[in-house]
VOMAR-841581 format. One record per residue (C-alpha): residue in one letter; residue number from 1; z, y, x. Coordinates in steps of 0.02 Angstrom, whole numbers, always signed. Layout:
<pts>
PT  resn  resi      up   north    east
PT     a   NUM       Z       Y       X
...
</pts>
This chain:
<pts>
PT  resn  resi      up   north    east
PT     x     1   +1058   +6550   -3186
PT     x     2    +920   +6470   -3133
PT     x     3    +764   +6446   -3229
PT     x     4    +744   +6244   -3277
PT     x     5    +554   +6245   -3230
PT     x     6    +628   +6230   -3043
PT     x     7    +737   +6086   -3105
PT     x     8    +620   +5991   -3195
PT     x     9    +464   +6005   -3123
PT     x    10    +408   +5903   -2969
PT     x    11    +407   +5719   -2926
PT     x    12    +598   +5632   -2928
PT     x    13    +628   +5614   -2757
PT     x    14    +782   +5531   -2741
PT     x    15    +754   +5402   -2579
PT     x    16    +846   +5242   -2536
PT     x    17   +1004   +5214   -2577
PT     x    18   +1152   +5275   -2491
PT     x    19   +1346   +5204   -2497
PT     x    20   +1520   +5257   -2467
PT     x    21   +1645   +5126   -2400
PT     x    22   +1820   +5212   -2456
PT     x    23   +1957   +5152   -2364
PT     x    24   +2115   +5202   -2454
PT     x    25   +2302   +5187   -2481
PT     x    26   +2293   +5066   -2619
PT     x    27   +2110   +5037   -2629
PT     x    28   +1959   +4994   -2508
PT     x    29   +1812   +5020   -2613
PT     x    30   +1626   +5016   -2612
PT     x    31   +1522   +5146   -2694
PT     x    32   +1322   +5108   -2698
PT     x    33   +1216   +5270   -2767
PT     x    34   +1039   +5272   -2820
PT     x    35    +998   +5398   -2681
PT     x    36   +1074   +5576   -2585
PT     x    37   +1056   +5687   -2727
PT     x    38   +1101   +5843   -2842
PT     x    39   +1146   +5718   -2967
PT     x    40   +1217   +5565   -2900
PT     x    41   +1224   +5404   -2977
PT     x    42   +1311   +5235   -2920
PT     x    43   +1206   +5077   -2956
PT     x    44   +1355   +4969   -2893
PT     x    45   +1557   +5017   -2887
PT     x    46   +1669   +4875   -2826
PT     x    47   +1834   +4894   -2769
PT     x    48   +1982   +4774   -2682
PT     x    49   +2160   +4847   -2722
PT     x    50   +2232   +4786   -2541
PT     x    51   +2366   +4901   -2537
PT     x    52   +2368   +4942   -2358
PT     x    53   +2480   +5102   -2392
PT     x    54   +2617   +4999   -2449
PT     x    55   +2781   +5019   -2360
PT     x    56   +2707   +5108   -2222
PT     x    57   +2816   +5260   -2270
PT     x    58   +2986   +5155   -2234
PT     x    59   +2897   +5031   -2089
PT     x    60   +2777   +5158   -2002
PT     x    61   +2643   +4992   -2006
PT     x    62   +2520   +4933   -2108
PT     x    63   +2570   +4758   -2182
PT     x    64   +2470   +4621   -2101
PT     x    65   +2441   +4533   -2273
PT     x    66   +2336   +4699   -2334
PT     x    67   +2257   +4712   -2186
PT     x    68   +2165   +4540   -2202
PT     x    69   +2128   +4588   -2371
PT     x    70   +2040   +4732   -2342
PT     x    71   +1938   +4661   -2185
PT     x    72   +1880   +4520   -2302
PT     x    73   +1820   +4671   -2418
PT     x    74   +1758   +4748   -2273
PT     x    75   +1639   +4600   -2217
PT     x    76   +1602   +4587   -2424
PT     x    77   +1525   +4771   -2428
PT     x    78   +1428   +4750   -2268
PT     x    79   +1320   +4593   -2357
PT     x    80   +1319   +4690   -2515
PT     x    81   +1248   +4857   -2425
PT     x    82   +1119   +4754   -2319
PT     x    83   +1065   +4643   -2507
PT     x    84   +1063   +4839   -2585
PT     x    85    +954   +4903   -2451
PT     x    86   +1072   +5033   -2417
PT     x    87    +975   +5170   -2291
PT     x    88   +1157   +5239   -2266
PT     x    89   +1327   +5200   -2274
PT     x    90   +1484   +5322   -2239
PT     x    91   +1632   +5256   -2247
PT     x    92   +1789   +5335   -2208
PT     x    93   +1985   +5306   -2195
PT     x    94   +2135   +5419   -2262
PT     x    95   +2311   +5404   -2263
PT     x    96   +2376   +5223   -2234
PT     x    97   +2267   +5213   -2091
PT     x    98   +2313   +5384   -2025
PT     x    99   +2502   +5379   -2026
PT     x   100   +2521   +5198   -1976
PT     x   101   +2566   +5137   -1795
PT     x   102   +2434   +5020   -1807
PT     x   103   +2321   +5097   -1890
PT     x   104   +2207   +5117   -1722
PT     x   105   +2190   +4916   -1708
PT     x   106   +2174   +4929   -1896
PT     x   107   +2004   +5030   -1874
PT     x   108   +1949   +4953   -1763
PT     x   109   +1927   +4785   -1806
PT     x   110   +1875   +4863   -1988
PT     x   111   +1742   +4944   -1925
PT     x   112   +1684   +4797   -1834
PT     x   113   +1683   +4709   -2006
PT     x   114   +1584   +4836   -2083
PT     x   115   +1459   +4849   -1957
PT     x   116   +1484   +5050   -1965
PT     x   117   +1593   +5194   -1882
PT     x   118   +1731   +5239   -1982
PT     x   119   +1786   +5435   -1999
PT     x   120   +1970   +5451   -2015
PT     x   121   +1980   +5604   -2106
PT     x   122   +2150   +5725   -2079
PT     x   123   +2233   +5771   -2228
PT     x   124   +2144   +5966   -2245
PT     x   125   +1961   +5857   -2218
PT     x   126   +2037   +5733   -2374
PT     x   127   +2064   +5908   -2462
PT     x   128   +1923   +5975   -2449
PT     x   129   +1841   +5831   -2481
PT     x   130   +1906   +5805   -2640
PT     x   131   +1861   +5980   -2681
PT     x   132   +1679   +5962   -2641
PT     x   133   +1674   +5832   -2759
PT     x   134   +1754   +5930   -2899
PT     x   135   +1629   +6064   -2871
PT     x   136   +1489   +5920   -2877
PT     x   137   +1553   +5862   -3049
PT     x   138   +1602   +6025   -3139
PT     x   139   +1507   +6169   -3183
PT     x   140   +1565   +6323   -3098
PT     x   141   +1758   +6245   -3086
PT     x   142   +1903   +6377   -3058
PT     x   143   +2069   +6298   -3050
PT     x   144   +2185   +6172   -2913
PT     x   145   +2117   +6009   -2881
PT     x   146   +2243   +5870   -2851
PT     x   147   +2194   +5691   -2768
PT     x   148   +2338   +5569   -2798
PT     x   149   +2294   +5413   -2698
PT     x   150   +2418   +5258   -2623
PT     x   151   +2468   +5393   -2480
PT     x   152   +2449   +5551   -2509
PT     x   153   +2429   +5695   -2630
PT     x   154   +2303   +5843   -2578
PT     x   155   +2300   +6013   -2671
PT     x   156   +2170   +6125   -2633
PT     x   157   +2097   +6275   -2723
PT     x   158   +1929   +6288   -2808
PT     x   159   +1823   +6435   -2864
PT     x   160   +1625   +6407   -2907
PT     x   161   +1595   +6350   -2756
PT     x   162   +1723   +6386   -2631
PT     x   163   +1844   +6301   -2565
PT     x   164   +2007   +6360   -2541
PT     x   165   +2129   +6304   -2383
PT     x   166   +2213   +6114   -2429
PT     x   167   +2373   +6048   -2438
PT     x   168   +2434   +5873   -2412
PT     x   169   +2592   +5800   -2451
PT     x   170   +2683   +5600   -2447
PT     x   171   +2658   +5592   -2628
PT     x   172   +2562   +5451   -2657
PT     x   173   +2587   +5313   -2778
PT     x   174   +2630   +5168   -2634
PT     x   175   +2746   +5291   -2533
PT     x   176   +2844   +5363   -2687
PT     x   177   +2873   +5205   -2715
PT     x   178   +2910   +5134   -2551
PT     x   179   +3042   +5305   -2515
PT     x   180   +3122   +5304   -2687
PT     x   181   +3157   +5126   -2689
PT     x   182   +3063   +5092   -2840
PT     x   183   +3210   +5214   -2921
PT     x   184   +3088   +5334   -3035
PT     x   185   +3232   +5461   -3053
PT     x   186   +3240   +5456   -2864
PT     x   187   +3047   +5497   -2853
PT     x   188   +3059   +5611   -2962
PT     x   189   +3184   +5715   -2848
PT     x   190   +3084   +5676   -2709
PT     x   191   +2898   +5758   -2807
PT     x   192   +3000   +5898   -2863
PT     x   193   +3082   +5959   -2709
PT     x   194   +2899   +5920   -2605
PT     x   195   +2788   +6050   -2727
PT     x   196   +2934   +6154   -2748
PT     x   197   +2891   +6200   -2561
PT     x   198   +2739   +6258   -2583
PT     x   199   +2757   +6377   -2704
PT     x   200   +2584   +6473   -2680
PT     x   201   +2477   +6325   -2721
PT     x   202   +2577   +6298   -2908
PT     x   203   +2601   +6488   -2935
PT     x   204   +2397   +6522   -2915
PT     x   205   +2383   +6369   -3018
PT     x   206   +2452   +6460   -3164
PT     x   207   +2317   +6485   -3327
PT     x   208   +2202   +6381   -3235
PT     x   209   +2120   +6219   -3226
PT     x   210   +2208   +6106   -3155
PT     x   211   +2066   +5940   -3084
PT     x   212   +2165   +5750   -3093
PT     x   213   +2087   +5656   -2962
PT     x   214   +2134   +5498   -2928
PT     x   215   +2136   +5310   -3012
PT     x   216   +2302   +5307   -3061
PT     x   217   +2271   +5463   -3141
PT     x   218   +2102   +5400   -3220
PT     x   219   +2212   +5243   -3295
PT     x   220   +2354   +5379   -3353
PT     x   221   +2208   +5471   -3465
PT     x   222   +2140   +5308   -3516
PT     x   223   +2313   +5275   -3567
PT     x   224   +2316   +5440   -3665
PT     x   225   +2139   +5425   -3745
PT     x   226   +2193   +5259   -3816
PT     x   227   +2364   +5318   -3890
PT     x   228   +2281   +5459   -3965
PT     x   229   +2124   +5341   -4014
PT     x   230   +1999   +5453   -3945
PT     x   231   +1830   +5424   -3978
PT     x   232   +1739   +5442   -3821
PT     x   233   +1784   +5336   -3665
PT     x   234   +1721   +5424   -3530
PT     x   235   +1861   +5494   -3421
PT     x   236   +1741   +5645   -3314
PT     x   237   +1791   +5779   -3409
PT     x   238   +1923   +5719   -3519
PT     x   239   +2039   +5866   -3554
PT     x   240   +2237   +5833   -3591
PT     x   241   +2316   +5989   -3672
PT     x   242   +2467   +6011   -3548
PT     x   243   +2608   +6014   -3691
PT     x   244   +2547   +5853   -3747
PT     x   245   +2527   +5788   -3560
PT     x   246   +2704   +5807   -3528
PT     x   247   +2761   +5693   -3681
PT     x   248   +2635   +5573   -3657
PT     x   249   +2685   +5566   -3463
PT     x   250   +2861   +5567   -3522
PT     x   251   +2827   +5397   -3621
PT     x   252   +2754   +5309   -3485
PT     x   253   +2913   +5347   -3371
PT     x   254   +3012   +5292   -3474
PT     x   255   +2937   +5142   -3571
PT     x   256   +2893   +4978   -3521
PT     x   257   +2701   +4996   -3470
PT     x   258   +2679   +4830   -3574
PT     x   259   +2718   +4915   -3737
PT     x   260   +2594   +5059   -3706
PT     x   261   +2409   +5054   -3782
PT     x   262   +2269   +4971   -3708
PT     x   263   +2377   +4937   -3531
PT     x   264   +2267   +4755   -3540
PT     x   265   +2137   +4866   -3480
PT     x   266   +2216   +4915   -3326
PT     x   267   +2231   +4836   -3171
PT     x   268   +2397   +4724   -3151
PT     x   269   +2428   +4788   -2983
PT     x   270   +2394   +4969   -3023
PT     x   271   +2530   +4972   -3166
PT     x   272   +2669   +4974   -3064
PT     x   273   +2591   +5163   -2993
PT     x   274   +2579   +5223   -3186
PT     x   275   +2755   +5287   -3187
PT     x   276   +2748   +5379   -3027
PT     x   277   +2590   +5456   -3058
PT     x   278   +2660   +5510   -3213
PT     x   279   +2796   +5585   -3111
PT     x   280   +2692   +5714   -3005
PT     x   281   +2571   +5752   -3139
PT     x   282   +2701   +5803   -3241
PT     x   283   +2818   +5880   -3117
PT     x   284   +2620   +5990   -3051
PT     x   285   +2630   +6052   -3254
PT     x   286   +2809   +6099   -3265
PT     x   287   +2782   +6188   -3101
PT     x   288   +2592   +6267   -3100
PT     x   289   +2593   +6274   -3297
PT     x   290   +2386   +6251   -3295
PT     x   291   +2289   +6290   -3447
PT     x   292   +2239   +6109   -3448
PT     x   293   +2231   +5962   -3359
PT     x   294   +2031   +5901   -3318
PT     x   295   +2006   +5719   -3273
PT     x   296   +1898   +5718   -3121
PT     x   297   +1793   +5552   -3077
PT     x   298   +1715   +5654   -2939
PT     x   299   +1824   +5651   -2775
PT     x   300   +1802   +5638   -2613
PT     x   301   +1653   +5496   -2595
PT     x   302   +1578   +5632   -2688
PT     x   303   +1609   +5745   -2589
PT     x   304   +1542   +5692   -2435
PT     x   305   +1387   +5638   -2504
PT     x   306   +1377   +5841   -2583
PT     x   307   +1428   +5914   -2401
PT     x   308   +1263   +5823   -2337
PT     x   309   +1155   +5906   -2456
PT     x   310   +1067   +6064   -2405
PT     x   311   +1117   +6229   -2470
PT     x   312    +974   +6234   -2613
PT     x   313    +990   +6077   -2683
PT     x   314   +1191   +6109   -2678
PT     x   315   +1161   +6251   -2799
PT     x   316   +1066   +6181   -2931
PT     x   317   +1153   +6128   -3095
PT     x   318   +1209   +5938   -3077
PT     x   319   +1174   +5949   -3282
PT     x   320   +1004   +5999   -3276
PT     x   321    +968   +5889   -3132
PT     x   322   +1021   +5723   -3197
PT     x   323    +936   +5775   -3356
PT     x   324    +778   +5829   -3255
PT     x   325    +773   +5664   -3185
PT     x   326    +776   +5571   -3336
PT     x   327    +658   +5673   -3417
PT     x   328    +527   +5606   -3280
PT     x   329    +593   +5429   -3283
PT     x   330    +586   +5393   -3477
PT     x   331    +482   +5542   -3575
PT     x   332    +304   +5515   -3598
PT     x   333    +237   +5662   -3533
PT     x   334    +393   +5777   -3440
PT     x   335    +313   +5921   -3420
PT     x   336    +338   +5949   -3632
PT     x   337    +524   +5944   -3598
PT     x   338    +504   +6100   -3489
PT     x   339    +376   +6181   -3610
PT     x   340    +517   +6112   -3739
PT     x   341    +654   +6224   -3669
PT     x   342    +534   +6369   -3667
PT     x   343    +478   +6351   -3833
PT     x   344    +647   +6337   -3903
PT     x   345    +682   +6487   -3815
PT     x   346    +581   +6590   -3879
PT     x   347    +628   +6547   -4059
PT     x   348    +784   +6605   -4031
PT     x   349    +765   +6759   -3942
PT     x   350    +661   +6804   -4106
PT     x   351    +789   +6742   -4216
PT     x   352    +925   +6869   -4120
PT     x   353   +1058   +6711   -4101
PT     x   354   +1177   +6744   -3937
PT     x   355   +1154   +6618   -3828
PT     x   356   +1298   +6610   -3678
PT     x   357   +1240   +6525   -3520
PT     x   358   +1342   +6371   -3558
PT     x   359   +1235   +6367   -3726
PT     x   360   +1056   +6412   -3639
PT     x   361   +1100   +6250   -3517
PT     x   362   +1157   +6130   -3655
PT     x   363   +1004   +6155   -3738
PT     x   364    +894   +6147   -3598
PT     x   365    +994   +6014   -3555
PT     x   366    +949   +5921   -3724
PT     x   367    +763   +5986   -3738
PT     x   368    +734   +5872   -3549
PT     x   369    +840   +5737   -3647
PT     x   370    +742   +5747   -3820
PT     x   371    +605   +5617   -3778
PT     x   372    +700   +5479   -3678
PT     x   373    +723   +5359   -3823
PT     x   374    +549   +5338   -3876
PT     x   375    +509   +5163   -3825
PT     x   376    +668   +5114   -3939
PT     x   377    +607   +5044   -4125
PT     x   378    +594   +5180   -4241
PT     x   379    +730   +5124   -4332
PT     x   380    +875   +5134   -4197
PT     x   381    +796   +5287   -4084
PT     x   382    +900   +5417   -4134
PT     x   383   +1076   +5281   -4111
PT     x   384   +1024   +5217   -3948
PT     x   385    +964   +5412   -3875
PT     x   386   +1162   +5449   -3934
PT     x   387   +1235   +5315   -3841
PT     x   388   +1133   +5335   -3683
PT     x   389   +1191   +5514   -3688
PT     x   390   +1369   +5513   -3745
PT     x   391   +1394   +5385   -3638
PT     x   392   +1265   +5445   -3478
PT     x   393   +1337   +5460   -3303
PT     x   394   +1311   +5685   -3328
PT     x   395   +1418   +5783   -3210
PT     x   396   +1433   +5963   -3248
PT     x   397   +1444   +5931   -3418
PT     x   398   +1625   +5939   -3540
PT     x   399   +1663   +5825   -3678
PT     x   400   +1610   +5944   -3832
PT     x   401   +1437   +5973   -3723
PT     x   402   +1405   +5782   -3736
PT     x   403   +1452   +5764   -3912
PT     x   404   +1329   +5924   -3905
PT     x   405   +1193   +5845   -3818
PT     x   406   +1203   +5654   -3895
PT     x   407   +1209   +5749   -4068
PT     x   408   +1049   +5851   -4046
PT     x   409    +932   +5710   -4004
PT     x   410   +1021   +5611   -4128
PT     x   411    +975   +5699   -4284
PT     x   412    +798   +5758   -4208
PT     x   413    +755   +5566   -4241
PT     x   414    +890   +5525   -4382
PT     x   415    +869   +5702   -4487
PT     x   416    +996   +5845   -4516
PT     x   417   +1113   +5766   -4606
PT     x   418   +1302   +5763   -4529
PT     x   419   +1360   +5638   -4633
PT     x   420   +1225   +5517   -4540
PT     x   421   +1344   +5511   -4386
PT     x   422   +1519   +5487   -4354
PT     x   423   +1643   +5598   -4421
PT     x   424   +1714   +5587   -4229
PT     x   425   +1582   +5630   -4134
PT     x   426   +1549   +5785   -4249
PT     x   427   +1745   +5837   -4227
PT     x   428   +1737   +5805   -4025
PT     x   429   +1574   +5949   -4047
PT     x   430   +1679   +6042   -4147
PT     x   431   +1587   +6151   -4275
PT     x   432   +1499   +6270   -4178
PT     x   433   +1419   +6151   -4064
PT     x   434   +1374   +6060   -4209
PT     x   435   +1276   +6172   -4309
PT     x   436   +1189   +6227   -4141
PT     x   437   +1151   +6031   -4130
PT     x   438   +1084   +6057   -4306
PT     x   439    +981   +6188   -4272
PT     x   440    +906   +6134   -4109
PT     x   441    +853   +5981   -4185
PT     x   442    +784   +6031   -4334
PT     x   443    +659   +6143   -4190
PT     x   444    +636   +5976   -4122
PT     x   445    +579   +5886   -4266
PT     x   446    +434   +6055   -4303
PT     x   447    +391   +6035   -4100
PT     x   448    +362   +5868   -4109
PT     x   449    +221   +5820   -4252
PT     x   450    +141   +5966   -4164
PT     x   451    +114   +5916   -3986
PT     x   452    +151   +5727   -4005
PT     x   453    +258   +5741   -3851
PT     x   454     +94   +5818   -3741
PT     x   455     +99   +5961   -3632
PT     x   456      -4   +6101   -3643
PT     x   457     +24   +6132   -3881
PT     x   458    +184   +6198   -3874
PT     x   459    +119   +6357   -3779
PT     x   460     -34   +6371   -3909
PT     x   461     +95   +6338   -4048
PT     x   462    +235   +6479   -4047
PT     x   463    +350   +6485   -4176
PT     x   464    +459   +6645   -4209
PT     x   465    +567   +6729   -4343
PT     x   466    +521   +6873   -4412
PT     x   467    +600   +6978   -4536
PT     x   468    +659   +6834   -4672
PT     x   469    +521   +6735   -4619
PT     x   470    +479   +6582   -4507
PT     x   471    +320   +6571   -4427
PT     x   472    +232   +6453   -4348
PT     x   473     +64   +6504   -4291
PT     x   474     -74   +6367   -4272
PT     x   475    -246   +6397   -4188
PT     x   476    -388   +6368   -4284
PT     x   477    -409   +6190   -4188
PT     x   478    -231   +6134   -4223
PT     x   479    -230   +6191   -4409
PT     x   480    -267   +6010   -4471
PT     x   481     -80   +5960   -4418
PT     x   482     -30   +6073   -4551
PT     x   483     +10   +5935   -4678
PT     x   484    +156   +5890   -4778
PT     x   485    +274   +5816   -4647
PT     x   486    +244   +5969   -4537
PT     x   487    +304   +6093   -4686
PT     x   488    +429   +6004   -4758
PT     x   489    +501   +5985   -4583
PT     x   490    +470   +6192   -4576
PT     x   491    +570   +6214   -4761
PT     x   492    +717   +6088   -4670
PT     x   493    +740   +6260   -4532
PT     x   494    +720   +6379   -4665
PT     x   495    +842   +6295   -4767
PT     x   496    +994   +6303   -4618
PT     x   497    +929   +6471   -4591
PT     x   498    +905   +6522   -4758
PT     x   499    +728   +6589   -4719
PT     x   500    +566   +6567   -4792
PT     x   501    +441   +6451   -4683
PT     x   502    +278   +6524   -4657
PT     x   503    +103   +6425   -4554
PT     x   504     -10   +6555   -4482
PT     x   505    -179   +6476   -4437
PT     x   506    -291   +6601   -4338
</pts>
């Protein structure tokens, strides 16, 4: 793993901003991102559902009506990328425009729009695509990732970071649709006899993770959070257990959509896709029986934005990245969130506590995080440092990790005290995480009265268990910091350790 000095030291050098122009199926959209980076993140998203894919299974054209939709869109994006300063813009085309007659004159006058080339990717580039940006958003992901769009459906297997060889079938929201005659039981038939022909992709599927990409998909776990009124509403990461996937999917094929939770906030023209995506999800866990279903909102604009990046910066941790670049856009002096992590460290290498590399990243992780809420009012730093995390744009990072993360800085400004927080962000940690949160924070709130957030104390202050004992060992010059605050913030660790505190000045 690598060590977080070389992800958090250095200037943030992120550049202009670059954009994808997506032209899909259902969808042309417009991605804007801060820069070409690790850790990507869009300053502007828009999309235009134009539905170019429709009926181009049963015509073999794309209808005129979409077209002038989405070269209306087109001409939108091109202002919008030249007001953004936009250094570069991809944008590519997928299946509407590749199985249509006229989907030649189609690009062409679209990319005349857009004042760009357009790459019409094949179905195995759409693949692997998609899996790039699965690898961009998870860490270390090992499982089948699926991209549902208008079209098409690609499967494609993922290990760490290899790709494994794609597959791309008619499956698509706008063409199930268009085959079946908007009959679901008919789709249905139609999914089940297409995956049960490639048996190899759903049989190494099996035990695995199994990556939802897609924004059908997306509205189908939004769906789910809200039915099961979960308390974090970020869909990267959301996990659906696959037994309760298949009767949640089951409800939405058969019940009105205007009956089910929270459908206000999806998109009247995507609703009618709800069913149908239901359809292949569910039919891909009957078939590949995964472990779990991961919602991915990393595809493949992602994905070509990660295949540009060189092979170093495609290897860092897209965790400790985003977090590294926080750290130098908000902390008062960054460098202590690197001597932070170290400090930390060494605490609990004394103190004997395992630490799995999942754990040694979530607390680096939170150590680059600890100081980014400091020009809040006292009063509301430790609430507005949770919501900035639990609700930050982190790839590489689950749901517990974020209830994890938000948690830590949380009670380093609020106190130890679980009953200060939500009851639901404590039981998305889970218990573990959140006595690790606990502890953590409670190192936090020693490091912090001692170096007032400066580089260069922490090194001069170490603290370490040793036998029953915690001690923190103050040079001679520092010793005035020993006051009351300082120990009774020292008897706060001892007490969740059930150790005696100890200040050593030499």
């Amino acid at each position: 793993m690598q060590a977080v000095s070389q992800e958090a030291q250095g200037r943030l050098k992120i550049g202009r901003p670059v954009a994808i122009i997506d032209i899909g199926s259902n969808s042309v959209r417009l991605v804007a991102y801060e820069g070409l980076s690790r850790a990507v993140t869009p300053i502007y998203n828009e999309k235009v559902l134009c539905g170019l894919g429709r009926h181009v299974a049963t015509t073999g054209r794309l209808d005129d009506e979409a077209v002038d939709r989405a070269l209306r869109a087109l001409a939108r994006f091109r202002v919008l990328c030249d007001t953004m300063h936009v250094s570069e813009v991809f944008v590519l085309a997928t299946a509407a425009a590749r199985d249509a007659s006229n989907g030649p004159a189609f690009l062409e006058a679209a990319a005349e729009a857009c004042g760009q080339p357009i790459s019409l990717l094949s179905g195995a580039e759409e693949a692997r695509a998609s899996a790039l940006g699965v690898i961009a958003g998870f860490h270390e992901p090992d499982g089948m990732v699926g991209d549902m769009g208008g079209g098409s459906l690609e499967l494609v297997d993922v290990l760490g970071s290899r790709v494994g060889q794609g597959i791309t079938m008619p499956l698509g929201g706008l063409a199930l649709q268009d085959v079946s005659g908007g009959s679901l039981k008919r789709a249905q038939r139609i999914v089940r006899e297409a995956l049960e022909r490639a048996p190899e992709y759903l049989e190494d599927l099996h035990g695995r993770t199994f990556y939802a990409v897609g924004g059908t998909w997306r509205a189908l776990a939004r769906l789910h959070q809200a039915a099961r009124d979960y308390p974090l509403h970020v869909m990267h990461g959301y996990i659906i257990d696959p037994d309760d996937g298949l009767d949640f999917l089951h409800l939405v094929e058969e019940a009105d959509s205007k009956t089910l939770k929270d459908i206000e906030s999806i998109s009247e023209a995507r609703r009618p896709l709800l069913a149908y995506g239901a359809i292949v999800l569910e039919e891909i866990i009957r078939l590949g029986e995964p472990k779990e279903v991961a919602i991915s909102a990393f595809g493949v604009r992602e994905g070509i934005l990660f295949d540009r990046l060189d092979p170093e910066t495609r290897e860092r941790d897209p965790l400790l990245a985003a977090a590294s670049d926080l750290n130098l856009l908000r902390s008062r002096s960054p460098r202590h969130g690197v001597e932070l992590c170290q400090w930390t460290e060494a605490f609990i290498k004394s103190l004997g506590l395992p630490e799995t590399d999942n754990d040694t990243r979530l607390r680096q992780a939170a150590c680059l995080l600890a100081d980014i809420g400091w020009r809040a009012h006292p009063d509301y730093r430790g609430e507005q440092s949770l919501n900035l995390i639990a609700y930050g744009a982190f790839a590489g990072l689950d749901h517990p990790g974020r209830a994890y993360l938000a948690l830590s800085i949380f009670f380093r400004h609020e106190g130890l005290s679980p009953d200060k927080v939500s009851s639901r962000i404590r039981s998305l940690a889970g218990p573990r995480l959140l006595e690790r949160a606990r502890l953590l924070a409670a190192l936090m709130r020693i490091a912090y009265p001692v170096s007032v957030a400066m580089e260069g104390i922490l090194p001069r202050a170490p603290l370490t268990a040793r036998g029953n004992q915690i001690v923190l060992n103050l040079p001679a010059g520092l010793g005035p910091l020993a006051n009351e605050r300082l120990k009774g913030r020292l008897r706060a660790l001892g007490k969740l350790l059930n150790m005696d505190p100890v200040i050593e000045i030499r």
